[in-house]
C-alpha positions as CSV (number, residue, x, y, z in Angstrom):
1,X,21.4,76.2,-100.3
2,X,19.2,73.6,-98.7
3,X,21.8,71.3,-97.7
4,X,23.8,74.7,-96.3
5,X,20.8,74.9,-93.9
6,X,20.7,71.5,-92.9
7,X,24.7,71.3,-91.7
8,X,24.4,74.8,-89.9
9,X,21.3,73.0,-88.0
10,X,23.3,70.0,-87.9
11,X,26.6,71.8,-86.5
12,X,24.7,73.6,-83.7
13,X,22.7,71.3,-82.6
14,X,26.1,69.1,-82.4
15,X,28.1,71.6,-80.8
16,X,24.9,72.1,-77.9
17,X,25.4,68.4,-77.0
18,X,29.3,68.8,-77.0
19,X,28.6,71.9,-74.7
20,X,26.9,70.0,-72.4
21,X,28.8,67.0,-71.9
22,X,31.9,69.2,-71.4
23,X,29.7,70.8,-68.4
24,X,28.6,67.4,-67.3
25,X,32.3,66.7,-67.6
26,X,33.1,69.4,-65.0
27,X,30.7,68.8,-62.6
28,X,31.9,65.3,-62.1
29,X,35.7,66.0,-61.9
30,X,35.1,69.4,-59.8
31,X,32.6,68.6,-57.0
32,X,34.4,65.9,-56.2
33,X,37.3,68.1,-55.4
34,X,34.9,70.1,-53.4
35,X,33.7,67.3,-51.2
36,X,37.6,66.3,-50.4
37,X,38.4,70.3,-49.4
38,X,35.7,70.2,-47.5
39,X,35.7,67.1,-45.4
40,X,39.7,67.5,-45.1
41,X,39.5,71.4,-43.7
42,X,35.8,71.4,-42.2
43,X,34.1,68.2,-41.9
44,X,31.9,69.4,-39.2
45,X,30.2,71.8,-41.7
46,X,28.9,70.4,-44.5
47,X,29.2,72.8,-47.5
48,X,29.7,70.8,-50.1
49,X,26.1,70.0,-50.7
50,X,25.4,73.8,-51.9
51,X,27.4,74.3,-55.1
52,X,26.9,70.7,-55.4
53,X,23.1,71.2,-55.7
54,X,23.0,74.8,-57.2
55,X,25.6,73.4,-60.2
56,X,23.0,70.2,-60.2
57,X,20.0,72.5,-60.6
58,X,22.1,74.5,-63.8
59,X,22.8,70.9,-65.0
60,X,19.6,69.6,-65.0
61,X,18.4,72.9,-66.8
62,X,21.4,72.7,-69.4
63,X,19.9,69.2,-70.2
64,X,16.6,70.1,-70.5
65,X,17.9,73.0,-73.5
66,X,19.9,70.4,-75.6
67,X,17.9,67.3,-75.4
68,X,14.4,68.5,-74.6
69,X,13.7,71.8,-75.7
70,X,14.3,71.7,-79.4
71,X,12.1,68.9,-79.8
72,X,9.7,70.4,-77.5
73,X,10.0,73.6,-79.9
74,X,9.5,71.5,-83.4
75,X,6.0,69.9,-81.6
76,X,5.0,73.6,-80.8
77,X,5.9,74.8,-84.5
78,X,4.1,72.1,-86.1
79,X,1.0,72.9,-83.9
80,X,1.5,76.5,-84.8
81,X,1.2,75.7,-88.4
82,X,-1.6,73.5,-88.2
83,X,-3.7,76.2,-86.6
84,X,-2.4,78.4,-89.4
85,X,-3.1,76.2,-92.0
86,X,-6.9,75.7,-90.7
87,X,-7.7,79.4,-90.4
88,X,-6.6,79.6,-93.8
């Protein structure tokens, strides 16, 4: 049962990091794209520089959920349990 539990955790966890480097993965090959569209139809307006920084921003946060926030998560639940475990 235990070990059950520990592949699920395992396999998501896995799966997150896949998710993200599949959308780090599309970032780099599309905006690319965008930045030859643009400067080949409109170079005298910039426009690029908008998805590019709004799909940045959505990056950045993606990041933060895979690679930061679980272990941010763990530090909180183990302080959680401490206090529980003094006001017991």
């Amino acid at each position: 049962m235990k070990h059950d539990k520990l592949n699920r955790r395992v396999y998501l966890r896995a799966g997150a990091r896949l998710g993200f480097y599949i959308h780090l993965a599309a970032y780099l090959t599309v905006n690319p794209l965008l930045i030859f569209i643009n400067y080949s139809t409109s170079p005298q307006h910039l426009w690029f520089k908008w998805p590019l920084a709004g799909w940045g921003v959505g990056l950045i946060f993606h990041w933060f959920a895979v690679f930061v926030g679980p272990a941010l998560m763990q530090r909180f639940i183990s302080s959680e349990l401490e206090k529980e475990r003094l006001n017991e």
